[in-house]
C-alpha positions as CSV (number, residue, x, y, z in Angstrom):
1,X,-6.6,-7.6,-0.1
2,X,-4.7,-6.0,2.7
3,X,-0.8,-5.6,1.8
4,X,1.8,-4.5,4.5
5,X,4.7,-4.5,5.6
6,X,6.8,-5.5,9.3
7,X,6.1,-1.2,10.3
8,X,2.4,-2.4,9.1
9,X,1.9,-5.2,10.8
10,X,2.7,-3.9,14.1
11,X,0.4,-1.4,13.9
12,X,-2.5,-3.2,12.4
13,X,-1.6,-6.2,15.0
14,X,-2.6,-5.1,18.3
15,X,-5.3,-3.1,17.0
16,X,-7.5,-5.3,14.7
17,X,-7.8,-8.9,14.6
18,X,-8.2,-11.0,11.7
19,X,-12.4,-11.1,12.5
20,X,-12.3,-7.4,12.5
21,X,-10.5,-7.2,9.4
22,X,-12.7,-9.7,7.7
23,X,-15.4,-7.5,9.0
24,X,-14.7,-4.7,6.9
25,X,-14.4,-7.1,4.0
26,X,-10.4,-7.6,4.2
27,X,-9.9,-11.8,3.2
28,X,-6.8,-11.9,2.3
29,X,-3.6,-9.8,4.2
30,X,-0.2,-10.3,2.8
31,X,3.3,-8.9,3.6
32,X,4.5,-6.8,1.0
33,X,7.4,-8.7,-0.2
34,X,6.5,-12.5,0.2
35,X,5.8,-14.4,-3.0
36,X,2.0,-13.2,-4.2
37,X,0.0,-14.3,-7.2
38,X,-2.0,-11.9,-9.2
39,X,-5.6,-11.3,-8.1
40,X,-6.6,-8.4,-10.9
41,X,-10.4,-9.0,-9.7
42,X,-9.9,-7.4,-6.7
43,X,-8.8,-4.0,-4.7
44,X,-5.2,-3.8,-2.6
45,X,-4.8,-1.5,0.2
46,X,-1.4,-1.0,1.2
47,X,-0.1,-0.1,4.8
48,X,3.5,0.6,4.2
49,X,6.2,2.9,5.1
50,X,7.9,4.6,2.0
51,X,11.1,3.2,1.5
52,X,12.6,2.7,-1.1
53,X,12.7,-0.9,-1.1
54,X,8.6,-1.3,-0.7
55,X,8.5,1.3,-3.2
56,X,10.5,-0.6,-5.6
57,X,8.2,-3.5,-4.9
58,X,4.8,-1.3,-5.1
59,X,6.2,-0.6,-8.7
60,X,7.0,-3.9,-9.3
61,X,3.2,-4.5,-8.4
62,X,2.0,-2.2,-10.9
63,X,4.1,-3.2,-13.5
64,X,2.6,-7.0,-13.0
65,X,-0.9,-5.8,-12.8
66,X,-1.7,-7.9,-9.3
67,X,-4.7,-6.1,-8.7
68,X,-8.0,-4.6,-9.8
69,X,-6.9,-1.1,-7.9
70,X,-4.3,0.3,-5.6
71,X,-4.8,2.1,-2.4
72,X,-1.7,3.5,-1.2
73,X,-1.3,4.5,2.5
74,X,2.1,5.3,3.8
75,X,2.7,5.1,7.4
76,X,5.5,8.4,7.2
77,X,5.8,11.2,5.0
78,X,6.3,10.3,1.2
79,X,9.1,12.3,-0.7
80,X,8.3,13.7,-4.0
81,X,10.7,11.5,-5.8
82,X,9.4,7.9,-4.5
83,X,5.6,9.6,-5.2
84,X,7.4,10.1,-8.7
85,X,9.1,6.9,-9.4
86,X,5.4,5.0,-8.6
87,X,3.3,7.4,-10.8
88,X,6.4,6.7,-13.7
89,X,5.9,3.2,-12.8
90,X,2.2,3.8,-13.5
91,X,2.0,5.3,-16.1
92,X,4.7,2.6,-17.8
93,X,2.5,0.0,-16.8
94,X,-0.3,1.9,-18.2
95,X,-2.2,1.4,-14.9
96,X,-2.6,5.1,-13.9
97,X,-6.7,4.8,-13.3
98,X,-6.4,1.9,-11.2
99,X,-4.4,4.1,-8.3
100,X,-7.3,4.7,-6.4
101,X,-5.7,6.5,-4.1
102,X,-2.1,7.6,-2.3
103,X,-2.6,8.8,1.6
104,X,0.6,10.3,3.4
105,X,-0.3,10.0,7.4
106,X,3.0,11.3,8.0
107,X,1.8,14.7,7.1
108,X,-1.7,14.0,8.9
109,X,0.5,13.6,11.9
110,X,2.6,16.2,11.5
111,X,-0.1,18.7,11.5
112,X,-2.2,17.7,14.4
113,X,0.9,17.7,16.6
114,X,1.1,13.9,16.7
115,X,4.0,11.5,16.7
């Protein structure tokens, strides 16, 4: 499951189509704050920017246990306090081992000179 947001969706837009994206085994892409039902079988990847309002919903995710795992990828750099509030919201929701993984590509950018 691929979760974004509007900043995500107009990147991943022009660039992949939704044959591509089944291609690497996406099937289901949702925005980040529609109405979503729990799939806990299955991985999310998130392609959001880090504000406060997705983060509140990311937490909100945890807390409900949508999904098997969570791959986190923010589109800008990630303050310490957000990365805090969604590791409290983790641990709360005693879902810690199923964040998979939190990627910053703000700070990717950043060092290779890139906007």
């Amino acid at each position: 499951v691929l979760i974004y947001d509007r900043f995500g969706q107009d990147i991943i837009s022009p660039l992949l189509s939704v044959k591509e994206l089944r291609d690497m085994g996406i099937t289901l892409h949702l925005l980040l704050h529609s109405d979503r039902d729990p799939i806990p079988d299955v991985p999310a990847v998130y392609f959001v920017m880090p504000t406060e309002e997705n983060i509140d919903r990311m937490c909100q995710d945890l807390r409900n246990q949508l999904y098997e795992s969570y791959y986190l990828n923010f589109i800008s750099a990630i303050s310490r306090s957000k990365l805090e509030d969604i590791a409290n919201a983790a641990l709360a929701a005693s879902a810690v081992t199923q964040v998979a993984k939190v990627r910053d590509f703000g700070k990717i950018n950043q060092t290779k000179g890139t906007c």
